[in-house]
C-alpha positions in Angstrom: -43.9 45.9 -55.6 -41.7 43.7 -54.3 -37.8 45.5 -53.2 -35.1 45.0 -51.2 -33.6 41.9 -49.3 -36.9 40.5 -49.2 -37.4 40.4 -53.0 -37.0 37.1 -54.3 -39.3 35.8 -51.8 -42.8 34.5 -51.6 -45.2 37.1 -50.3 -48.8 37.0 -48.8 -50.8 40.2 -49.4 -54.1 41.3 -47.8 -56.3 44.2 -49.3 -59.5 45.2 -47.3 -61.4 48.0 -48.7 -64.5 49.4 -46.5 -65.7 50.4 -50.4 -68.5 49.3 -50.8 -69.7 49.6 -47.2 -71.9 52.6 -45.7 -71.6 55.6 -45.6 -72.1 56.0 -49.4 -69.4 58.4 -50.7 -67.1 58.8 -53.6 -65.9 61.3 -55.9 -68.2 63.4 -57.8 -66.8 62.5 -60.9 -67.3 59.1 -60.3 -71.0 59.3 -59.2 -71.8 61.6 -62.1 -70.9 58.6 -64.5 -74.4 57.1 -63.2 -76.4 59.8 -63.2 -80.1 58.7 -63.9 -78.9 55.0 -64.3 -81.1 53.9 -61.5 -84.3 56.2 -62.3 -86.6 53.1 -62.5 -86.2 51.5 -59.5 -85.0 48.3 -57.4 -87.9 46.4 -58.5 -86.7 47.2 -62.5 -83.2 46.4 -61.8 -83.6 43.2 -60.3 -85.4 42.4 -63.3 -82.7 43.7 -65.6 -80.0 40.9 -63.5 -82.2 38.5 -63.6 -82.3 38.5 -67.3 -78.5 39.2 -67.8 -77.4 36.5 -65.4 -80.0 34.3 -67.8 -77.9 35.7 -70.5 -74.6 34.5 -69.8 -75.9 31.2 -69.0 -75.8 32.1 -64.6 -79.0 31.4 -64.0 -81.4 28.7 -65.0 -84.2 30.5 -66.7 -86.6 27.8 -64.9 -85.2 29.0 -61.1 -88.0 31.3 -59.5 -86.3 33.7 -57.8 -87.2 35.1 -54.4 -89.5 38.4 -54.4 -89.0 41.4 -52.2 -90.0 41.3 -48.6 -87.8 43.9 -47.1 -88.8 47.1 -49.2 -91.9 48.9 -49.7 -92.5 48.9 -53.5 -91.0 51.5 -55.7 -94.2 53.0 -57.1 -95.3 53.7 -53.2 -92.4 55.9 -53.2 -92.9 60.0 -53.4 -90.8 62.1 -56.2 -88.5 63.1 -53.5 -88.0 59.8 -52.0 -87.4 57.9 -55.3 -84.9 61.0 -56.2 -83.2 60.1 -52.8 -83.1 56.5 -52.7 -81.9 56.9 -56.8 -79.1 59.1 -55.9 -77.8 56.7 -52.5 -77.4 54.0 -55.5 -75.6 55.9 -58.0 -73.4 56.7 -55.1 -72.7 53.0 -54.6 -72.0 52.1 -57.9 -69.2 54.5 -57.8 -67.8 53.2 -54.9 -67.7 50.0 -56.7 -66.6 52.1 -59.7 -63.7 53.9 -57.7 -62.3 50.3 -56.0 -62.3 48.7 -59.3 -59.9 50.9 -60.4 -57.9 51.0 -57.5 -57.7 46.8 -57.3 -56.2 47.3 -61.4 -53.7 49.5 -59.7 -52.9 46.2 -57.9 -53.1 44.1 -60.9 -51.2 46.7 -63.1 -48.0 46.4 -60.4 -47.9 42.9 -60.5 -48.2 42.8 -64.5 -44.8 45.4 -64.5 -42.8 43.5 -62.0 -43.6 40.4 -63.8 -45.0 38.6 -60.8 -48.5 38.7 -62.1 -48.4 35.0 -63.6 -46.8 33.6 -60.7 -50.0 35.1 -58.5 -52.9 33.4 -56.8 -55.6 35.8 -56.8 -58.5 35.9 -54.8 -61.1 38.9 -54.8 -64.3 38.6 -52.1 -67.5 39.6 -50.5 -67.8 38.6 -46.8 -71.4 38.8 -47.1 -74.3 39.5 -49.3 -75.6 43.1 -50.1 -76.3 45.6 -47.2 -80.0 46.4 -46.6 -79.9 48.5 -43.4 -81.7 51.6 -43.3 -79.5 54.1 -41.1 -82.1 56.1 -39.8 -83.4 52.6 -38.4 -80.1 51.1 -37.7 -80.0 49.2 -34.4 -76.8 51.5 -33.2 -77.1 54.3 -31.5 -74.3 55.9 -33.5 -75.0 54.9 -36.5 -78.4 56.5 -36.0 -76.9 59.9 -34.7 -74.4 60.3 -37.5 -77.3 59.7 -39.8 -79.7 62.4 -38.3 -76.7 64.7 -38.2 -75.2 64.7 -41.5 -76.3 66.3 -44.5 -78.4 64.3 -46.4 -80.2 66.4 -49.2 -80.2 65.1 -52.6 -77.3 66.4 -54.3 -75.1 66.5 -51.2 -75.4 62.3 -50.3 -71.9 60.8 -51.4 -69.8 63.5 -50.1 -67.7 63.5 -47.2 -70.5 65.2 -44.7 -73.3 63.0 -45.8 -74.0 59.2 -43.9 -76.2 57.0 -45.7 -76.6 53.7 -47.2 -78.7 52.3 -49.9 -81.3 50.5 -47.9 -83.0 47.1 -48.8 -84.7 47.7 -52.3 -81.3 48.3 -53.9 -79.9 45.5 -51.6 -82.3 42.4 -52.7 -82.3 43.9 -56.7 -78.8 43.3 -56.1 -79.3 39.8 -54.4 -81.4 38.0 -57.3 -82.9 36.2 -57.6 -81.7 34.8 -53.7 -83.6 35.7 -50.3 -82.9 38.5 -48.4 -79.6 40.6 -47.8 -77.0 40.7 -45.4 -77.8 39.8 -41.8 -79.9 36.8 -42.9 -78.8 33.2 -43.6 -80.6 33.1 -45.9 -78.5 33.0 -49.8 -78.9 36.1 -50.7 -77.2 37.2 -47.1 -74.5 34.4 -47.8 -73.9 33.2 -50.8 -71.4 35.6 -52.8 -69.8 35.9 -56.1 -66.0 35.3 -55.6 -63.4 35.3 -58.3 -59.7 33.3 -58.3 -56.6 33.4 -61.0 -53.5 32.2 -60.7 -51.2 29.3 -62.1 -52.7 25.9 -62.4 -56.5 26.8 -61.6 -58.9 25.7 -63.8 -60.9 28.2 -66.0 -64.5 28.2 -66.1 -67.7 28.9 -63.2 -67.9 27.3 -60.2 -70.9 26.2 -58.3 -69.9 24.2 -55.7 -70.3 24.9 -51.9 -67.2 26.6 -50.8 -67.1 28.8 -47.7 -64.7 31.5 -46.2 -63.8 29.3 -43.8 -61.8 27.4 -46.7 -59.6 30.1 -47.8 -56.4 29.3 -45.3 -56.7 25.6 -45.8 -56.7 26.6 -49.7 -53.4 29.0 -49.4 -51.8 27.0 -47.2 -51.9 24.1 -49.6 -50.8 26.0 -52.1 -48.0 27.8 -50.4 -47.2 24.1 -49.5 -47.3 25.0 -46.1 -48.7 22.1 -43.2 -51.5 23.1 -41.6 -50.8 20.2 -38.5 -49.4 23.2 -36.5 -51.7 23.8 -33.7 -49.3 26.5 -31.7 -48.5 30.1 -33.2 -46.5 31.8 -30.9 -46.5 29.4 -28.1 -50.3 29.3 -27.8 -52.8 26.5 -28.5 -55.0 27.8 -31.9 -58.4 25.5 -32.4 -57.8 23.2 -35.6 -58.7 24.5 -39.5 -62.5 23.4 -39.7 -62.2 24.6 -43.9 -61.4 22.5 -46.4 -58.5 23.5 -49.0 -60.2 24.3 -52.6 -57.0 22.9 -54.7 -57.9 19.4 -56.1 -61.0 21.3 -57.0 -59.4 24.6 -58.6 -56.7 22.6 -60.3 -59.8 20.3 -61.9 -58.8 16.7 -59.5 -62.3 17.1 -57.9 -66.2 17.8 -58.6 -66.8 19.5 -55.3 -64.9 20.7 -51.9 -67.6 19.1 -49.6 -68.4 15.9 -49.9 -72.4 15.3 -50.4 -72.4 14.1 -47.2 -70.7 16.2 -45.0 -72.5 18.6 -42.8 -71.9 22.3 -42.6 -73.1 24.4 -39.8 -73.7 28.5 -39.2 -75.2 30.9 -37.2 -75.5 34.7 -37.2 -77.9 37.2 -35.2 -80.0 33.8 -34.0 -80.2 32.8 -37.5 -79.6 29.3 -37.8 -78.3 27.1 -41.4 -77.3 23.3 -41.5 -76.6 22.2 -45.2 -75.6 19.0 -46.5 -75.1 18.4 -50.1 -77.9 20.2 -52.1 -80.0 20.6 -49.0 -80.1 23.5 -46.2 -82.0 23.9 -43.0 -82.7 27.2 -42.0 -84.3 29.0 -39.5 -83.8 32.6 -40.9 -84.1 34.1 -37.5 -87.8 33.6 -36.2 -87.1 30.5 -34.5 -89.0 28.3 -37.2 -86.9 25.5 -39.5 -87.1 25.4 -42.7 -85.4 23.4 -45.4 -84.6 23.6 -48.9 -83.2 21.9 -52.0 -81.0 24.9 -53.5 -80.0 23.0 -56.3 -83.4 23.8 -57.5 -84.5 26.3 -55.5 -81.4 28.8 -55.0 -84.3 31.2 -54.6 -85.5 29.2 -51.2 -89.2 29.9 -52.4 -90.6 26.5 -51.7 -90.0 24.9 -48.3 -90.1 21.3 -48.0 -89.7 21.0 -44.3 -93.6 19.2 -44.3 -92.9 17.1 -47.6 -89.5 15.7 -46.2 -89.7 15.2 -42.7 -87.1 12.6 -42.3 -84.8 14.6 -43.6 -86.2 17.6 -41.7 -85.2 15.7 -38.4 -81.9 14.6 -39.7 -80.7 17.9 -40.0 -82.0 19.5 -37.0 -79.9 16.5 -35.3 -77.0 17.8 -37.1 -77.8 21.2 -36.0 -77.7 20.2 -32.0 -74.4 18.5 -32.9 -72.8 21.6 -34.4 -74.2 24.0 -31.9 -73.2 21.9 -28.7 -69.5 21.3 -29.9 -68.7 25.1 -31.2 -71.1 26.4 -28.3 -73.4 28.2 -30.0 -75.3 31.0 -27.8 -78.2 32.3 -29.4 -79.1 35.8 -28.3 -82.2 37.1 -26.8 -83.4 39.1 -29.7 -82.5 40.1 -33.3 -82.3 44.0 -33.0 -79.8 44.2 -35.7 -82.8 42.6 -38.5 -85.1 44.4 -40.5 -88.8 43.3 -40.5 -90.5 42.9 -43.6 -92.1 45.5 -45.0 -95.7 44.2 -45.7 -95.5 44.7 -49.4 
């Protein structure tokens, strides 16, 4: 809370929590509230968020969502690796569990010191779901604190253990969009995000928004000028993000207009989107593209069907990469392959 000569003044606060990040621990009261919950298997959960998102009206029943292609199937699995790969997930869920309760603690001190309406909040992913496998990792460290922790079944989420939940858990938790973390494909990029404060509109979002919009955003709204382009004497690069407020406050339909061009890379992935449509090259050197307002899934590529487009957006592409100077690398190490289901 807010105290001393400072208190009647605006603040900025940032909270980063590793949670949910590997290693997988937590307290053992925590993980024993999901005992069992994940018994069946990846493959059955993603089925059981695919129908809840359906549900509460997320998800268009008629979107086909994106199968596996990271994990071996569940029913492959021995007893003891299902009892394993179980327990890593019940061990996540109460690291989401345990920062939940910590980020009320936030909202609970802003409630008693009254600032809590006067509060733009904004809670975030940076990514979609982790899928790495430790014990294949593509750091040497990682790999070493892996092999020499302990591991065994009932011992994974406390503080000697090292492991992560792996792809299955990671795509049932991406549905129904492609891929995990890593990937630019959605299911590595696209993440659920969730803002409060005074003047924002109520309701669920589907526009394209990106990180990079979030300073532009709390800027405007901290009626702050973003035309500075010195901090601390030095020349910064301009804002490339676009400020979310005429959307939030319900002036605007979208951020991006249909036309403009977005550009990203990561780990010699490659992604150009423009309205409703996104090239990608997922990391095997071989464009793609996509309508993801009725594919969010990116099941169906239409890269032969729409080849004017196509070559429009690879255009775009060598644009964006030549003025940010984009340097693909060598090789992708740090991807998982598929796993031949």
């Amino acid at each position: 809370a807010k105290a001393g000569r400072d208190a009647d003044k605006p603040f900025f606060a940032y909270l980063a929590f590793t949670a949910p990040h590997w290693p997988v621990q937590a307290p053992p009261a925590t993980i024993a509230k999901y005992k069992g919950r994940y018994d069946a298997g990846y493959e059955v959960l993603r089925e059981q968020r695919l129908a809840r998102q359906i549900a509460l009206g997320l998800l268009d029943p008629k979107v086909v969502p994106h199968d596996f292609d990271l994990a071996p199937r569940w029913d492959g699995l021995s007893a003891e690796e299902k009892a394993l790969s179980s327990r890593r997930m019940e061990v996540h869920a109460a690291m989401v569990d345990n920062m939940d309760q910590n980020i009320g603690r936030v909202i609970d001190a802003l409630r008693q010191t009254g600032e809590l309406e006067n509060t733009v909040i904004l809670f975030l992913s940076d990514n979609g779901a982790e899928g790495l496998t430790l014990t294949g990792s593509s750091t040497q460290a990682s790999r070493l604190r892996n092999a020499n922790a302990d591991n065994s079944l009932n011992n994974i989420g406390a503080a000697n253990s090292y492991d992560a939940i792996g792809p299955g858990w990671a795509e049932a938790a991406t549905a129904p969009l492609w891929r995990v973390k890593a990937f630019q494909t959605e299911g590595g990029t696209r993440t659920v995000s969730f803002l409060t404060g005074p003047g924002v509109a109520p309701g669920v979002g589907r526009t394209f928004t990106s990180v990079m919009d979030v300073v532009p955003t709390f800027l405007e709204l901290a009626q702050v000028s973003p035309a500075n382009r010195t901090v601390g004497g030095r020349a910064v690069k301009p804002i490339r993000g676009k400020s979310w407020v005429n959307w939030l406050t319900g002036r605007s339909e979208r951020v991006y207009a249909p036309d403009a061009t977005f550009g990203a890379e990561l780990f010699g992935g490659r992604v150009m989107r423009q309205g409703d449509w996104k090239l990608l090259d997922r990391g095997d050197g071989q464009w793609r593209l996509f309508n993801l307002a009725s594919d969010p899934g990116e099941t169906s590529d239409l890269a032969a069907s729409e080849p004017a487009r196509l070559a429009s957006l690879i255009k775009a592409w060598d644009a964006y990469a030549a003025e940010v100077g984009v340097v693909l690398p060598e090789s992708q190490l740090v991807l998982q392959r598929p796993s031949g289901r």
